[in-house]
N, C-alpha and C positions, 0 to 999 in steps of 0.2 A: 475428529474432523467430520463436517455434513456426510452423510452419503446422498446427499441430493444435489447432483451435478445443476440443475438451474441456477440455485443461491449461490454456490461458485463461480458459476458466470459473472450472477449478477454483482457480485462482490467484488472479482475478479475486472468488472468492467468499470464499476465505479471507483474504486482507487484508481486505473490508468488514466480515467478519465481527468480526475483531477489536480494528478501529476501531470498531463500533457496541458489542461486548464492553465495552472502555473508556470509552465515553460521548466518544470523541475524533472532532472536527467534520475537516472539511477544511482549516479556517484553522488550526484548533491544531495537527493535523497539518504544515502547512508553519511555523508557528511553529515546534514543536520540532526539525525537519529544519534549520531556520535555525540553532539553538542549537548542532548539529552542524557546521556549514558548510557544508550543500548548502541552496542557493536552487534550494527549487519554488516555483512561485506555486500560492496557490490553486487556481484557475482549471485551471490544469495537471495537479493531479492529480485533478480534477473529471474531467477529460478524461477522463486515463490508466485511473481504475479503470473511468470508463463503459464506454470500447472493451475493457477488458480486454487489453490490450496494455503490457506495461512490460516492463523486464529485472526479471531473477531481484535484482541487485543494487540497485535501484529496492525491492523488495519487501522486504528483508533490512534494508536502510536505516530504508525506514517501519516496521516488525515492530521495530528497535534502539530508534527514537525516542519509541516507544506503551511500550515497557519489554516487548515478549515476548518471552520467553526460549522459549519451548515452544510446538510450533505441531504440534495433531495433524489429522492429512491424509486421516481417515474422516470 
């Protein structure tokens, strides 16, 4: 994982962002990660986005499953 707390913000802020964009909760987020075949629990990504701590592929997954195709980084 980074040890540069910035990029986990920034990381960290941009996924919530576009889960709250979407109107998409945490359960329906690990529902549609289910649809794809990764089992998150809930819970687990309650975690993940709180610490701001996840891999790059973690975030690409959820970003595929929410339907974003475009993700600007200003």
């Amino acid at each position: 994982m980074s040890d540069k707390p910035e990029f986990e913000a920034m990381a960290q802020g941009l996924l919530k962002a576009e889960l709250k964009r979407r109107g998409v909760t945490y359960a329906q987020l690990s529902a549609k990660l289910a649809e794809m075949g990764i089992e998150e629990a809930e819970p687990n990504i309650r975690n993940k986005l709180a610490r701001g701590k996840f891999s790059a592929a973690f975030m690409l997954e959820c970003l595929q499953a929410i339907g974003c195709s475009t993700l600007r980084l200003e």
